[in-house]
N, C-alpha and C positions, 0 to 999 in steps of 0.2 A: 499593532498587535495581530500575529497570526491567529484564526482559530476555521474551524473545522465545522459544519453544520451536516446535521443527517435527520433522518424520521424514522422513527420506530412505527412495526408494525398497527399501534393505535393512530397515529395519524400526530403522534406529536412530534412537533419540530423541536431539534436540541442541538444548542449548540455550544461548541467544547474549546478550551481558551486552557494555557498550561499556565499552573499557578507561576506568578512574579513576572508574567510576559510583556506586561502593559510597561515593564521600566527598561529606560534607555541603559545603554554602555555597559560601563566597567559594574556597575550597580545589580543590573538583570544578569551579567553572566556569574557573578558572585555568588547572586543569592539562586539564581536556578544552578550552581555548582551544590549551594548547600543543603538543598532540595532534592536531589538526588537520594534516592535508596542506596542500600547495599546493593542490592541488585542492578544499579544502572538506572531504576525507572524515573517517573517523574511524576508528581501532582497535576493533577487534569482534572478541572472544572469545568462539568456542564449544565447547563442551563436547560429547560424547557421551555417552550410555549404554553400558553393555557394555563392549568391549576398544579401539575406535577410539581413535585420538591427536586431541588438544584441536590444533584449528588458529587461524588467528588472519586475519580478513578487512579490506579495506579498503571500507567502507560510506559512502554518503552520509549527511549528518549526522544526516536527517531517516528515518532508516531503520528505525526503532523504530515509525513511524506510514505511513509510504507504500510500504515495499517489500513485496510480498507473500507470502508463506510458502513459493508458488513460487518468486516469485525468490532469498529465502533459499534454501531449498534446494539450488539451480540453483548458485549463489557457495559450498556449503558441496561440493557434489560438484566442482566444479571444481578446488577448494584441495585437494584429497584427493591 
């Protein structure tokens, strides 16, 4: 399972996993096909360290490789 880890300016660690990732093959690209928005995006779950509440983001598909840990960041305080 890919996923992504960053800290927001309070010092919490979060870290970001795209819904259906953790499944093998034919299974994960079906249901991450069916997860898909209109827009192309995708279900992004992140997690905190500490007491914070797990939120859940709408990411471009390619977001594991192009967005950057600022803009992560940026997307993860905004859902807060």
């Amino acid at each position: 399972m890919k996923q992504r880890e960053v800290t927001t300016p309070d010092n919490t660690q979060w870290t970001c996993v795209q819904a259906y990732s953790a499944q093998d093959g034919d299974a994960a690209d079906k249901a991450a096909t069916l997860s898909q928005t209109e827009d192309g995006g995708v279900p992004v779950v992140c997690t905190p360290s500490g007491g914070a509440q797990t939120i859940r983001l709408e990411l471009e598909l390619d977001w594991l490789e192009n967005l950057s840990d600022e803009e992560l960041t940026q997307a993860i305080q905004a859902a807060q």
